[in-house]
MARVO-447102 format. One line per field, with one value per residue (C-alpha): residue in one letter; chain; x, y, z. Coordinates in pm, 1 decimal. Layout:
<lumlums>
r: (A / ...)
c: (A / ...)
east: (X / ...)
north: (Y / ...)
up: (Z / ...)
</lumlums>
This chain:
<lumlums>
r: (X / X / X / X / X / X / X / X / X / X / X / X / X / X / X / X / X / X / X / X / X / X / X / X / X / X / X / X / X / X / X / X / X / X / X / X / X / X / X / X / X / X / X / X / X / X / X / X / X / X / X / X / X / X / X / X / X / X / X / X / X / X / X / X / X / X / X / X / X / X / X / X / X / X / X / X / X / X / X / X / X / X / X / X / X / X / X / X / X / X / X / X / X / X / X / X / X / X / X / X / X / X / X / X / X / X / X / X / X / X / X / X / X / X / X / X / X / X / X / X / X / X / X / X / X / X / X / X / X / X / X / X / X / X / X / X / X / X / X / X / X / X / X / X / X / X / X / X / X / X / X / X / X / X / X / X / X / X / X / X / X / X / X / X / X / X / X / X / X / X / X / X / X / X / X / X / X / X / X / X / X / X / X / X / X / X / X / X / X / X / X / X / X / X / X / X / X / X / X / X / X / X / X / X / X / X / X / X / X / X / X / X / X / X / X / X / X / X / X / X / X / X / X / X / X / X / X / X / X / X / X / X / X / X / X / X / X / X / X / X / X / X / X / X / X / X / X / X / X / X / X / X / X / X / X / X / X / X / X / X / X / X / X / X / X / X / X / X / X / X / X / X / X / X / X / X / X / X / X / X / X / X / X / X / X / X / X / X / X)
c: (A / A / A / A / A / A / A / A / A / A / A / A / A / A / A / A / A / A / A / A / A / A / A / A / A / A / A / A / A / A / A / A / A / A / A / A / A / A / A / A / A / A / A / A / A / A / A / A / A / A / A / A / A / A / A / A / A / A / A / A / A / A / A / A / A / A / A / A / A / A / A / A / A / A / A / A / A / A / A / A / A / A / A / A / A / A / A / A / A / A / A / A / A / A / A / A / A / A / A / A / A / A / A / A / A / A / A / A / A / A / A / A / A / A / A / A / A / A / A / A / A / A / A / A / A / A / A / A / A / A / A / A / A / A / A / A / A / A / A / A / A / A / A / A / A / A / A / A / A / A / A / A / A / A / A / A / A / A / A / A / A / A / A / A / A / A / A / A / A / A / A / A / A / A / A / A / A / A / A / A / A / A / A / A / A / A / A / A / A / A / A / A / A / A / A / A / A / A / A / A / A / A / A / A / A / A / A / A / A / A / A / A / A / A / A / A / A / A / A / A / A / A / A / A / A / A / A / A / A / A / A / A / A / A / A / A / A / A / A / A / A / A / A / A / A / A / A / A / A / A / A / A / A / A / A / A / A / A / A / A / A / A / A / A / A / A / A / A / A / A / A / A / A / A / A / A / A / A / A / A / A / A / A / A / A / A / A / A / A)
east: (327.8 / 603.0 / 489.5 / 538.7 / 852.8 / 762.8 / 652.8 / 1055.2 / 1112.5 / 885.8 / 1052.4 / 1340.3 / 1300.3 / 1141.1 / 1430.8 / 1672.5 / 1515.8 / 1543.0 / 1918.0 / 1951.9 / 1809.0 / 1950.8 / 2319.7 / 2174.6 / 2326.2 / 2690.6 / 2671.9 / 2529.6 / 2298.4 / 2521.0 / 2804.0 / 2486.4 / 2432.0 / 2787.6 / 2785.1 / 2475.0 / 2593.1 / 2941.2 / 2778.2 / 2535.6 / 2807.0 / 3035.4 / 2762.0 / 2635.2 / 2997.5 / 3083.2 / 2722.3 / 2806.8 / 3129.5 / 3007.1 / 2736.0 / 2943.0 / 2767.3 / 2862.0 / 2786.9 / 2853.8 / 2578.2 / 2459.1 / 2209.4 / 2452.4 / 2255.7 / 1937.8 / 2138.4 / 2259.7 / 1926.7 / 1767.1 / 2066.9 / 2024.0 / 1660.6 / 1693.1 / 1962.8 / 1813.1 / 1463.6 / 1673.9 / 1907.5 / 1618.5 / 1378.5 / 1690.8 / 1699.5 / 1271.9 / 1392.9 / 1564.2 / 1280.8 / 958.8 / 867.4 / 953.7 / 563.4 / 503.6 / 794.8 / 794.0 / 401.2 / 480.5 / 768.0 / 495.4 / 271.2 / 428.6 / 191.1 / -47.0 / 201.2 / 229.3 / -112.8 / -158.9 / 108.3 / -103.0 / -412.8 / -239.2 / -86.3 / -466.3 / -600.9 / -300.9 / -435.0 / -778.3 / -854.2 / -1148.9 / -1066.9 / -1040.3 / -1259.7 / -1230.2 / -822.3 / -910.7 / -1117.8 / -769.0 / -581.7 / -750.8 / -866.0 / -483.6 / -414.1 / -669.9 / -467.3 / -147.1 / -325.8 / -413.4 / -99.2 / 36.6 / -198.0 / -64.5 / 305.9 / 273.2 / 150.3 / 449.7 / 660.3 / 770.7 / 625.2 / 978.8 / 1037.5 / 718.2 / 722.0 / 1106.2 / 919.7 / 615.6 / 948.4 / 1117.1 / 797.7 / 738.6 / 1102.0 / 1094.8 / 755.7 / 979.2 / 1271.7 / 1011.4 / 960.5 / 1282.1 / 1298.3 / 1014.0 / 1181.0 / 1547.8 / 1328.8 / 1171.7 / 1526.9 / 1581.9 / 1803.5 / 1825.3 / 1695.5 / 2065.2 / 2223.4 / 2013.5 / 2055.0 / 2422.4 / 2452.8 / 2189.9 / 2456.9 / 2786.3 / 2613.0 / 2499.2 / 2834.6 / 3025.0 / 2712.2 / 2724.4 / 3093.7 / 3132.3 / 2880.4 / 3038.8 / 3315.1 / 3186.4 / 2847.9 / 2917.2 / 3318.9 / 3439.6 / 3404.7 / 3327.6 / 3526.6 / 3386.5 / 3336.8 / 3244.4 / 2926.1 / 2838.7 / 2958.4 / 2648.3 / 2454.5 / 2647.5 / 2598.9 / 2306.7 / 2177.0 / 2401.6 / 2269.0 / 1928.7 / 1895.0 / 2071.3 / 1819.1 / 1550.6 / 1633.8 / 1706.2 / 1376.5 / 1203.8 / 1390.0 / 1246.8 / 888.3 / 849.8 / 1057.3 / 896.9 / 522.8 / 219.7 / 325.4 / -63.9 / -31.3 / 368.4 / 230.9 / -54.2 / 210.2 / 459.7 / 235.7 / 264.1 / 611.0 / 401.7 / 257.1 / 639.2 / 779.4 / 504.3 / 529.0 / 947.5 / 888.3 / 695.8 / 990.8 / 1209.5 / 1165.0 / 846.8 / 689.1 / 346.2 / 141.6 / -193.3 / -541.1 / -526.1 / -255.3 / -309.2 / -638.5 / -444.2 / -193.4 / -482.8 / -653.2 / -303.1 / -246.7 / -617.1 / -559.2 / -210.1 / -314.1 / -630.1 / -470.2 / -199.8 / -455.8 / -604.9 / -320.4 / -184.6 / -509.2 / -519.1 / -184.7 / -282.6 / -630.7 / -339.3 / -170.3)
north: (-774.7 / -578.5 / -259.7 / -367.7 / -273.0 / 88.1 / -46.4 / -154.3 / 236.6 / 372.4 / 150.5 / 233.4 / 588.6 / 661.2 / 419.4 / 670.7 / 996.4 / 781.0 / 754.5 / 1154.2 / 1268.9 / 1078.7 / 1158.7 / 1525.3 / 1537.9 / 1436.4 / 1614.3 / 1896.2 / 1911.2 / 1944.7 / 1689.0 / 1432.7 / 1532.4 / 1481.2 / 1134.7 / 988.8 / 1165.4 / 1021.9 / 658.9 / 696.7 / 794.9 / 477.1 / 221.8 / 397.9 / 444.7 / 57.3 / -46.8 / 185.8 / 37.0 / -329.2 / -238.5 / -63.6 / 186.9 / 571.1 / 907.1 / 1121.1 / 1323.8 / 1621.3 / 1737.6 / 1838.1 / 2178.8 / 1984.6 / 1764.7 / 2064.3 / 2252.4 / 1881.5 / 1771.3 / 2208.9 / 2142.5 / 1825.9 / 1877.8 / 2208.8 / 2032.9 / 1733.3 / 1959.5 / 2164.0 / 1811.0 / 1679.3 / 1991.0 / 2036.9 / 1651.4 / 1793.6 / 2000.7 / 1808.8 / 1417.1 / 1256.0 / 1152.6 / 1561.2 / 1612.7 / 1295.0 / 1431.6 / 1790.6 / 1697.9 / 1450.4 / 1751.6 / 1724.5 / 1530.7 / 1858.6 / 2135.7 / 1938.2 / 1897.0 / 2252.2 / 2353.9 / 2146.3 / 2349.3 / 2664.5 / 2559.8 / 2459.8 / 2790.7 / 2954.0 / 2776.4 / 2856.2 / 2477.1 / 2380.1 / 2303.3 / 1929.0 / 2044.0 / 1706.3 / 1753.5 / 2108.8 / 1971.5 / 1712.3 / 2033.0 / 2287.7 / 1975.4 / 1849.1 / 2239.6 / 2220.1 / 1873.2 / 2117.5 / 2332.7 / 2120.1 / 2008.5 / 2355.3 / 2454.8 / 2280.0 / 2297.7 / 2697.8 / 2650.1 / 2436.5 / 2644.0 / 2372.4 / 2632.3 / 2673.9 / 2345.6 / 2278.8 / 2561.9 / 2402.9 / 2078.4 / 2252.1 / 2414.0 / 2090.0 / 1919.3 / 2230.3 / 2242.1 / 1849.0 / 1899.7 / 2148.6 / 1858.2 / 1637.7 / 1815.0 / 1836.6 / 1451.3 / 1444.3 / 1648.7 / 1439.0 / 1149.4 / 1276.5 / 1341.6 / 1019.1 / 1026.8 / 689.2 / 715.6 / 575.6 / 845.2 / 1156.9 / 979.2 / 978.6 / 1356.5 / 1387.5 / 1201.5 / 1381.3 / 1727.0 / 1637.0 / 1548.8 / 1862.4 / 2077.9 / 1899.7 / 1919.2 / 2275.7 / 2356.3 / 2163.8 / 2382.9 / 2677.5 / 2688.1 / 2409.6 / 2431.1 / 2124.7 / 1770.9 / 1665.2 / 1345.6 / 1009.7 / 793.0 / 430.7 / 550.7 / 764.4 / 582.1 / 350.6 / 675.0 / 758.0 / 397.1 / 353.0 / 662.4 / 584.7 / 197.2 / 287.1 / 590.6 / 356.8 / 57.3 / 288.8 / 443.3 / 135.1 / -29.3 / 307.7 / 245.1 / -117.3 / 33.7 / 253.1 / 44.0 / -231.1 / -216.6 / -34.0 / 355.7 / 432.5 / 186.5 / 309.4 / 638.7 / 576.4 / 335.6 / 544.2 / 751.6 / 435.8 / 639.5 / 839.2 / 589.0 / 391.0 / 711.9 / 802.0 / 432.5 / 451.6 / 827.0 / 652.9 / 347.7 / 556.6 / 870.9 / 838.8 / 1064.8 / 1169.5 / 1347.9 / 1569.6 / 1485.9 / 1770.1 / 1652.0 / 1328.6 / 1372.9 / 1636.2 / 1403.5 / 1154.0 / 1441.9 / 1496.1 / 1138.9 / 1080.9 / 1383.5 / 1333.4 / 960.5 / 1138.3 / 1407.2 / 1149.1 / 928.5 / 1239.9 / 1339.3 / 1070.9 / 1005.5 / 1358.1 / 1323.2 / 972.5 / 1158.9 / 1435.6 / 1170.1)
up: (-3004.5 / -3238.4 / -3068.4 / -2722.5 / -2787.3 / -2633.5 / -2318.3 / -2274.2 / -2428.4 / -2123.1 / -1858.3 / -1952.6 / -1977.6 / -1626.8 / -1531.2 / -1672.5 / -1514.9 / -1209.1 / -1236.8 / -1321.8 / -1031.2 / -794.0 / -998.9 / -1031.5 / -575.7 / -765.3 / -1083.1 / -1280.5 / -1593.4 / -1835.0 / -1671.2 / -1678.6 / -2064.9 / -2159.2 / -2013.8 / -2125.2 / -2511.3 / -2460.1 / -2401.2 / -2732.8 / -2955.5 / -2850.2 / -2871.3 / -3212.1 / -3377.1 / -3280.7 / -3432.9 / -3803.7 / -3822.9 / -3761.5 / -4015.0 / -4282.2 / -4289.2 / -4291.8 / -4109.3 / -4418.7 / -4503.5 / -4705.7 / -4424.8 / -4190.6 / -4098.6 / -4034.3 / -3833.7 / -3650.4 / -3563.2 / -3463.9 / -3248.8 / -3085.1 / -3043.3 / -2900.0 / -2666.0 / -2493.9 / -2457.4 / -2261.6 / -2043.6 / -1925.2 / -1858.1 / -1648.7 / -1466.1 / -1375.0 / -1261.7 / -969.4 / -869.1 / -931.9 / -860.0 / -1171.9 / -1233.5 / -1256.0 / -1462.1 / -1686.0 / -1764.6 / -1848.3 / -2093.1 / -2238.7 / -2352.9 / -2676.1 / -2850.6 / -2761.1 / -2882.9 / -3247.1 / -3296.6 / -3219.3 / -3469.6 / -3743.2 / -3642.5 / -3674.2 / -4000.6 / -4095.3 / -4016.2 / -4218.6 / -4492.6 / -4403.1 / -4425.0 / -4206.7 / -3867.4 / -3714.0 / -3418.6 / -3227.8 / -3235.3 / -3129.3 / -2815.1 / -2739.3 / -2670.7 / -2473.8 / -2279.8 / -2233.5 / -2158.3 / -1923.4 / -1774.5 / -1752.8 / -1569.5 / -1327.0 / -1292.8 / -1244.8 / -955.7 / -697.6 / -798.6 / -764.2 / -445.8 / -302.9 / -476.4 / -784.4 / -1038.7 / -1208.4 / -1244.4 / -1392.3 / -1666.3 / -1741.9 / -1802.8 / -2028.6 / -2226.2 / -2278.9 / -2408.9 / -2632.0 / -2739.6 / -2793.2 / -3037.3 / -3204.2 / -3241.3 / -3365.8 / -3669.8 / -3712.7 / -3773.3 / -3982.8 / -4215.2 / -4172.3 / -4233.6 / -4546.3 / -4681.4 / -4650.1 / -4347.7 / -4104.5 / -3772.0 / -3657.0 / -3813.1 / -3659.7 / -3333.5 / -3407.2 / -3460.7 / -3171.7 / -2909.0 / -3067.7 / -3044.1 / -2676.9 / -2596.9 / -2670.1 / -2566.4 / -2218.0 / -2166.0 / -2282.2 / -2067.1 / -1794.1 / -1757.5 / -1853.1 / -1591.2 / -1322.1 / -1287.2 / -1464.5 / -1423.2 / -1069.9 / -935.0 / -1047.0 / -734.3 / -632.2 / -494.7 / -785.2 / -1116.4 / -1046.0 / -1142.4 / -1501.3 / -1601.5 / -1481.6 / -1726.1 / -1986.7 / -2004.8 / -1966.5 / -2206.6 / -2487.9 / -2417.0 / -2413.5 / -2770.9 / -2915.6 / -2769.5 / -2928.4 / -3266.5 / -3287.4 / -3189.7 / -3440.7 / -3702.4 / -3695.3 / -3464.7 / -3526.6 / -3497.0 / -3401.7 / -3084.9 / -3039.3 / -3026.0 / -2725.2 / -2530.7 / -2509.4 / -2236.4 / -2026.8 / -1937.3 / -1733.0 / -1477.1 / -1472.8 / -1374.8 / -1107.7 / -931.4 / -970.6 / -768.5 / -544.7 / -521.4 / -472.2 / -321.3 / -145.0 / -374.6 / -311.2 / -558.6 / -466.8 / -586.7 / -815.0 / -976.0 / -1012.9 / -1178.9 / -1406.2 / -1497.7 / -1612.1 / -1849.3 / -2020.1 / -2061.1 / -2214.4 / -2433.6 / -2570.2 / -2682.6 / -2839.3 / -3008.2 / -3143.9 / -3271.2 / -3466.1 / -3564.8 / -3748.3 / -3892.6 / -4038.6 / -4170.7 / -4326.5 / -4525.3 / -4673.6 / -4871.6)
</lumlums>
């Protein structure tokens, strides 16, 4: 029941992309960045204090190139948001799953280790999901926004990595969130003024949108942290494509979004895939140790 827990992370992440693009008509990327940052590092700080805990650490570079990583693959997901539906969108940045388990094959054949050939079948058949996914969105003319999802969910395998290695070091998931939020918020406000012109006014019919994010995006990583901390990370991994279907019924809720055959039947290959490939995965990274 522990790992239910990322059924709450999936709600509340479609929830949040739902609150970006409709605050993506008030703000820009990077203004919606800086906000949802500024809100992590005030609930975080407030939590280390109350804990006693402390954000001094000898990693700081690793911190650095997770929190870059991280950051880029998020302001380019929030911007495919304002071009795509958000089932499309939320799909394509969940390809990562498919991108790591192609970097372990790759290592594999670096080390001229036999290759998993089942995990091998996962990924050309989730690449084969993509492209069905793609088809119709360079027909209606979406195809940009869909290769700026693909990057994020490359870009976020890349950041994933990036934690594994944190996390070997001994680092606390709080803390590289930490670093993650306090990177995000001077990335997104020095972008801000440097690419969209400042901060744009804060309204009564727009703050809904800013807390909205922020409240969501903090539930949904805490709900993530208590997933993985405590559930079963095999059945954490599989659930968290449940993200998918929340965030194509919310783009139905609410904006009447309509997906084609083709691409609903390629969002069901990447989703079958990515929970394959993840199951793989992990079990070939169990057998190494």
């Amino acid at each position: 029941m522990k790992s239910l827990w990322m059924l709450s992370a999936s709600f509340f992440f479609s929830l949040m992309a739902v609150f970006v693009k409709l605050g993506a008509e008030d703000f820009g990327p990077f203004e919606l960045i800086f906000y949802r940052s500024l809100a992590g590092v005030l609930l975080l700080y407030s939590f280390i204090r109350a804990r006693g805990y402390t954000i001094r650490t000898p990693h700081l570079f690793g911190h650095f190139k997770r929190s870059f990583i991280g950051t880029v693959s998020m302001s380019i997901w929030f911007i495919s948001l304002t071009m795509l539906p958000i089932g499309t969108s939320m799909t394509l940045n969940y390809t990562s799953p498919l991108f790591m388990a192609s970097f372990m094959v790759i290592l594999m054949l670096m080390r001229k280790q036999s290759l998993p050939w089942a995990l091998l079948g996962c990924i050309l058949l989730g690449f084969v999901g993509v492209v069905l996914v793609l088809q119709p969105s360079f027909s209606s003319g979406e195809m940009l926004g869909a290769l700026l999802a693909l990057s994020s969910g490359f870009l976020g395998s890349i950041a994933y990595w990036q934690i594994k290695e944190l996390g070997a070091l001994k680092e606390p998931s709080w803390r590289i969130v930490f670093y993650f939020t306090v990177f995000g918020t001077f990335y997104g406000l020095g972008g801000c003024y440097l690419l969209e012109g400042g901060l744009s006014p804060i309204q009564a019919d727009n703050v809904i949108y800013l807390i909205g994010m922020a409240l969501c995006a903090t539930l949904a990583q805490c709900s993530l942290t208590m997933a993985f901390g405590q559930g079963n990370v095999l059945l954490s991994s599989c659930l968290q494509f449940s993200a998918i279907v929340m965030a194509e019924l919310m783009g139905l809720i609410f904006f009447n979004d309509k997906l084609t055959l083709t691409t609903e039947l390629g969002i069901v290959v990447i989703m079958v895939a990515g929970i394959a490939a993840t199951m793989l995965t992990r079990k070939q990274n169990a057998s190494k140790r």
